[in-house]
C-alpha positions in Angstrom: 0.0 0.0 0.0 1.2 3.2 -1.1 2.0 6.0 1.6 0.4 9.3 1.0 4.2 10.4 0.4 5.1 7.7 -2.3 1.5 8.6 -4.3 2.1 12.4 -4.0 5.4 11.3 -5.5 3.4 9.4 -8.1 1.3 12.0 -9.2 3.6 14.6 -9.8 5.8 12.6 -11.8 2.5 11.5 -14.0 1.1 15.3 -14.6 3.3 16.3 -17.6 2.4 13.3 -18.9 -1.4 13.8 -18.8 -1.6 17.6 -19.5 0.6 16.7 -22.6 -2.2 14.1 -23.4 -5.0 16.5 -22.7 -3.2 19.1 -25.0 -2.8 16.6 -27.8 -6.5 15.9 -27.8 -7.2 19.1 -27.9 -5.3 20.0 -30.7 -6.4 16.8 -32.5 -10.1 18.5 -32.1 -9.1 21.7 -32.7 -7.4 19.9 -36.1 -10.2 18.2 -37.2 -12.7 21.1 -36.8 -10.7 23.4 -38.8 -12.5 24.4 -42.1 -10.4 25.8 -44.8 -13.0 29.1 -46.1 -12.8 30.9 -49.2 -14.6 34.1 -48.9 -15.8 35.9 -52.5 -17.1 39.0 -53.1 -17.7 39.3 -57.3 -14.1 39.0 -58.3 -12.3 39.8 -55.0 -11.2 36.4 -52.8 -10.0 35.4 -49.8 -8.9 32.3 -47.9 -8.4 31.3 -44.4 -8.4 28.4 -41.9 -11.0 28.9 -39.5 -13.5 26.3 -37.0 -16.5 28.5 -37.8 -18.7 28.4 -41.2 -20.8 31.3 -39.8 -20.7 33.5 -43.4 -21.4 36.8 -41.4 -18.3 35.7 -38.3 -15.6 34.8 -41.7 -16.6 37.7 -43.6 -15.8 40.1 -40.1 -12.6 38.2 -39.9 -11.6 38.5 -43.7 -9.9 41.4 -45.5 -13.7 41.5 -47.6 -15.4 44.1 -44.9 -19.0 43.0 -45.0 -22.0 45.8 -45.3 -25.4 45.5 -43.9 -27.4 44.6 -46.5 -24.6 41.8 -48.1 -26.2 38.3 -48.3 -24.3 35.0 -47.9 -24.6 31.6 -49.8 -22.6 29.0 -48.7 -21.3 25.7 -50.7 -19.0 22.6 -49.9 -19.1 20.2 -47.1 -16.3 18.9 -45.2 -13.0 20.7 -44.7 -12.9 23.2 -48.0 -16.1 25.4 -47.4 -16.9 28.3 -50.1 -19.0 31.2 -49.1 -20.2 33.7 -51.9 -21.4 37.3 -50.5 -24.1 39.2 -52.6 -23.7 43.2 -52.1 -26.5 45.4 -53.7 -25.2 47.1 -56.6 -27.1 50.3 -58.7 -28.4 50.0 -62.0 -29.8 53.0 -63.8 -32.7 52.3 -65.6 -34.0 54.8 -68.8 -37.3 54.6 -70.2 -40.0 57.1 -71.7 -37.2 60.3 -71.5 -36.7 59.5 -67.6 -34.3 57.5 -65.8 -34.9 56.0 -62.5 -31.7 53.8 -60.4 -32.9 50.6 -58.7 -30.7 48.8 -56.6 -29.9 45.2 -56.6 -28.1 41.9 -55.8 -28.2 41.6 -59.9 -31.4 39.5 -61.5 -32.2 40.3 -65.5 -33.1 43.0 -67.6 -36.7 42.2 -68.0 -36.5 42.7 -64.0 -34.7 45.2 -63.7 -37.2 47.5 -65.9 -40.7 46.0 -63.6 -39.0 47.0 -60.4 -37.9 50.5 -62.4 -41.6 51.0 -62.8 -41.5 50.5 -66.5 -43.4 48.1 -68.3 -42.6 46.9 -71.4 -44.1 46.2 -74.9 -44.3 42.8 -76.2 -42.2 44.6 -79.6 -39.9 47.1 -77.1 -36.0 46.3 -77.4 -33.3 47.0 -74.8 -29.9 47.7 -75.2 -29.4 44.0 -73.2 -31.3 40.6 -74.1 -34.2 41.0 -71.7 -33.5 37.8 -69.9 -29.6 38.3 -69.8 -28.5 38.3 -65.8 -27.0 41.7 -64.7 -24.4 40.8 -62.1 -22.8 44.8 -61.8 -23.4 48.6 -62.2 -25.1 49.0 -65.9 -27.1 51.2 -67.7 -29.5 50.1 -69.3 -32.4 51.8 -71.7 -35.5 50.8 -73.5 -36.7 51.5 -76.9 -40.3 51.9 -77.3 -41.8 50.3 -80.5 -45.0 52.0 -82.1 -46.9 52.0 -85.1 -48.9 54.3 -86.8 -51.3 54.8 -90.3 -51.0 57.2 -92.3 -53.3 57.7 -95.2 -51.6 58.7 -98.5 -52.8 59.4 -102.3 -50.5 57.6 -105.1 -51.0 58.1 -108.6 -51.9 55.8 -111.4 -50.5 56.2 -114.6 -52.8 55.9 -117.3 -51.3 53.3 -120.4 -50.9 54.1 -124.0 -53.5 51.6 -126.1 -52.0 50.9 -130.2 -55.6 49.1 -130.3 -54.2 46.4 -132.3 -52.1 48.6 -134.2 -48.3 47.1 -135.7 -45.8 48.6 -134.1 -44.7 50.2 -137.9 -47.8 51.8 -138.1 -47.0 55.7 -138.1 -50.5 57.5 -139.2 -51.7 57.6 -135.7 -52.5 60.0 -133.0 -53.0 59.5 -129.3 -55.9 60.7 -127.5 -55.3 62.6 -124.3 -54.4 60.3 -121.2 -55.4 61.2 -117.5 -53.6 59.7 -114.4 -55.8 57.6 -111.7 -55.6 58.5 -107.8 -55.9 55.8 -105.2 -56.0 56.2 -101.7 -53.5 53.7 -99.7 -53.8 53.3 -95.7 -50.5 52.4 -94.7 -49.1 50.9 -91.3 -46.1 52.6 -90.3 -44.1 50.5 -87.5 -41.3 52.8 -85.8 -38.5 51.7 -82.9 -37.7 55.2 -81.2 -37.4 57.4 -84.2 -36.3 55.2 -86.6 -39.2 53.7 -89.2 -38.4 49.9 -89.2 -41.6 48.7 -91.6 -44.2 49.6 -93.6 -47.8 47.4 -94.5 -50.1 48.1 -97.2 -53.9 47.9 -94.8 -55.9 48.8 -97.6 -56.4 50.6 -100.8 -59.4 52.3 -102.8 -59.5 53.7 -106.0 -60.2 57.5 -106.1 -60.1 57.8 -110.2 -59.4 55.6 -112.3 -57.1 56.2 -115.1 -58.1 57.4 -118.2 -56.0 55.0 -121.3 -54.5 58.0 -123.7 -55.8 55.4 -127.2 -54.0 55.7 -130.5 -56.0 57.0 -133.5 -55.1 56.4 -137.4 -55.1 59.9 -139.1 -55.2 60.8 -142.7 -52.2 62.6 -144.0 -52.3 65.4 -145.9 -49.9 68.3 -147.8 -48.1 70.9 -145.3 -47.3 74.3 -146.6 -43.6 75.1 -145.5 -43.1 78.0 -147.3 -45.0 80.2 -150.0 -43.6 78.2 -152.4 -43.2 74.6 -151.0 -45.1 72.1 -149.2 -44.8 68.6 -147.7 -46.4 65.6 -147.0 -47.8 64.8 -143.5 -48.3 61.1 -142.0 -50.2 62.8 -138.9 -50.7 65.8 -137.0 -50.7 66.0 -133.2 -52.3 68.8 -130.6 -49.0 68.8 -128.2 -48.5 70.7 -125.2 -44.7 72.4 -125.7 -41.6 73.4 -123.0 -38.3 74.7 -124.0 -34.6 73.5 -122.4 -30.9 74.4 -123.5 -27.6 72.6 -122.7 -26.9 71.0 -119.7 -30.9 70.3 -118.9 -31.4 66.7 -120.7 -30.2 64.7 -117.2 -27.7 62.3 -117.6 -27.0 62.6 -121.2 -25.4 65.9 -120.6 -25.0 67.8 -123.9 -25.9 64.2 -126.0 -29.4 63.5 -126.9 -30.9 59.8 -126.6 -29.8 58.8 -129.6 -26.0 60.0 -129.2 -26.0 63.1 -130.9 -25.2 66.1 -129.7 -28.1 68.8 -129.1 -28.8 71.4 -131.3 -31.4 73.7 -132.4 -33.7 71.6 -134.8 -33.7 68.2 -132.3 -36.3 68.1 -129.9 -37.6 65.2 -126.9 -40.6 63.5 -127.0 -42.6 60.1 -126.5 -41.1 57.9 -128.5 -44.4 55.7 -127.5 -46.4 58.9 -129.5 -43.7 60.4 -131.7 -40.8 57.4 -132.6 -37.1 58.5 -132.4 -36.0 60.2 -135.8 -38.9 61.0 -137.0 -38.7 64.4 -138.7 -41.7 67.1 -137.6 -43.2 70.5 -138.2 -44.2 72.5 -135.6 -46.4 75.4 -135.6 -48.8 77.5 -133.5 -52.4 76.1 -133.3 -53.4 78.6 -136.2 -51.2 77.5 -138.5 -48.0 80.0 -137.8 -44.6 78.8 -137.5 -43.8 78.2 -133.8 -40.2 76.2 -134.5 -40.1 74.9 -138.0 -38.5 71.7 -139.1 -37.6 69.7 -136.5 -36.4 65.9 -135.6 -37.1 63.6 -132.8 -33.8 62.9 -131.5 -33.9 63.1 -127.7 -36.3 61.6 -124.4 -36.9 63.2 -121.2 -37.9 62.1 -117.8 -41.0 64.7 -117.7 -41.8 64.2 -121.8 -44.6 62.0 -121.3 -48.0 61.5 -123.6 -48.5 64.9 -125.8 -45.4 66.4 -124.4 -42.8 68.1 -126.8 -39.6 69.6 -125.5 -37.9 72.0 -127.7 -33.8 72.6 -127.8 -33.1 76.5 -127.9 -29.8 78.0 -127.7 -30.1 80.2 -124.6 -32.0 80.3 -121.8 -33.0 83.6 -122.1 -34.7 82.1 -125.0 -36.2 79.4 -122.8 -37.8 81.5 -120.3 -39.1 83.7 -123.5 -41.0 80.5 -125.0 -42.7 79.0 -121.1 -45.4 76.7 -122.7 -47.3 76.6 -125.4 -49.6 74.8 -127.2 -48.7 73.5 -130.4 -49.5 71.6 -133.7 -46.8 68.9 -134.6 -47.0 67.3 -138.2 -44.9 63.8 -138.7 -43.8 63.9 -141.9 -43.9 61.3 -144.3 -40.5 59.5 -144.8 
């Protein structure tokens, strides 16, 4: 039996041994507790060895200061633990001229504009896909679709009708055509300012057009001169305008037909007067208005009974305006 002197011997000798023990297991607890954290915020990280998961005690530990409003989602099990910490982040949000900022932990565009306020069109565009995720400050803006009709009058051209004529056949006239009008209702579909399409709704004739027909004429003898005449194919009532150089559009100073102009070739129709046909003009009571004359040259406004006469100058021009005018074809 051990005195009390030999067991307080005992016991001292044994204490190291024990609080070495009880400091092992400890550790060995301590060890197997310890989590190894990654803290994120957006593209900012860091990592630490800590016993605690608690997103809100690691994030008041890290070098990533937490705010009052962050949230915390936490993934992993088992030693390597990642926590992910949502701050509010603002997004400015124009719609309708005015712009509003709405703060958020990021969701997407479509979103973003209901919690703005703003509701949007089934046809409205933004400058982001509506359903793209916004994870950080943006702007972003809305573009309103809208459509509207408009009611317009267009012109329909009357035809030329040969009534069965040959093409060869040259002792004709052409009786006076007369455009139609129709009235179109047109859908005009805009994004913002910018017109992006246009739909025919409807369309109702106004006039219809009145067909200018050909004619076959008699010819007949022309007096020229006092002493000389010539024969005529046809004669035509024609309503007359004057140009000089540099008005025939892209032919410049060439007519139609390549030549150059001059005094003497004049534009028409070749559907009502054919191209080198040689003419007589005069007044409607018989005086000379321009003489001899041949069809050399077209022009974008010489259309039906239209004649267009070359002159020199443009004093000249002005001088003649429009006038009314008899033109004899002459026979070849």
């Amino acid at each position: 039996m051990l005195s009390r002197r030999n067991w307080s011997s005992l016991v001292h000798r044994a204490a190291p041994v024990l609080l070495l023990g009880i400091a092992l297991a400890v550790l060995g607890n301590l060890f197997m507790m310890t989590r190894t954290v990654t803290l994120r915020l957006d593209d900012a990280y860091d990592t630490m060895a800590t016993i605690t998961t608690d997103p809100l005690v690691v994030a008041q530990n890290s070098m990533l200061i937490p705010e009052e409003d962050d949230l915390f989602e936490v993934s992993g099990s088992g030693r390597v633990v990642d926590i992910r910490m949502f701050r509010k982040f603002p997004v400015s949000v124009s719609a309708d001229g005015e712009t509003t900022e709405v703060w958020t932990y990021g969701t997407n565009v479509r979103e973003l504009f209901l919690l703005a306020g703003v509701e949007v069109g089934e046809k409205d565009v933004a400058n982001y896909p509506f359903e793209q995720k916004i994870e950080r400050t943006t702007e972003l803006s809305l573009t309103r679709w809208r459509s509207e009709r408009v009611v317009t009058e267009e012109v329909i051209p009357y035809s030329v009708q040969r009534m069965g004529l040959g093409s060869g056949t040259a002792n004709v006239r052409y009786t006076k055509g007369k455009n139609g009008l129709k009235r179109v209702v047109l859908e005009k579909e805009y994004l913002g300012d910018e017109l992006v399409g246009t739909t025919v709704v409807s369309e109702e004739i106004i006039r219809k057009p009145v067909d200018s027909v050909a004619v076959v004429l008699e010819g007949g003898t022309l007096s020229t001169s006092r002493s000389a005449t010539t024969r005529y194919s046809y004669v035509l009532d024609m309503l007359a305008t004057a140009y000089t150089y540099g008005e025939n559009g892209p032919w410049g100073n060439v007519t139609a037909t390549g030549k150059p102009v001059q005094v003497g070739r004049v534009a028409v129709d070749p559907k009502v007067i054919p191209l080198g046909s040689r003419l007589y003009i005069t007044y409607p009571n018989g005086n000379v208005c321009y003489g001899f004359a041949v069809a050399e040259d077209t022009g974008g406004a010489i259309k039906g009974n239209r004649i267009d006469l070359f002159f020199e100058t443009r004093d000249e021009v002005y001088s003649f305006g429009r006038r009314n005018v008899k033109v004899y074809v002459l026979d070849d």
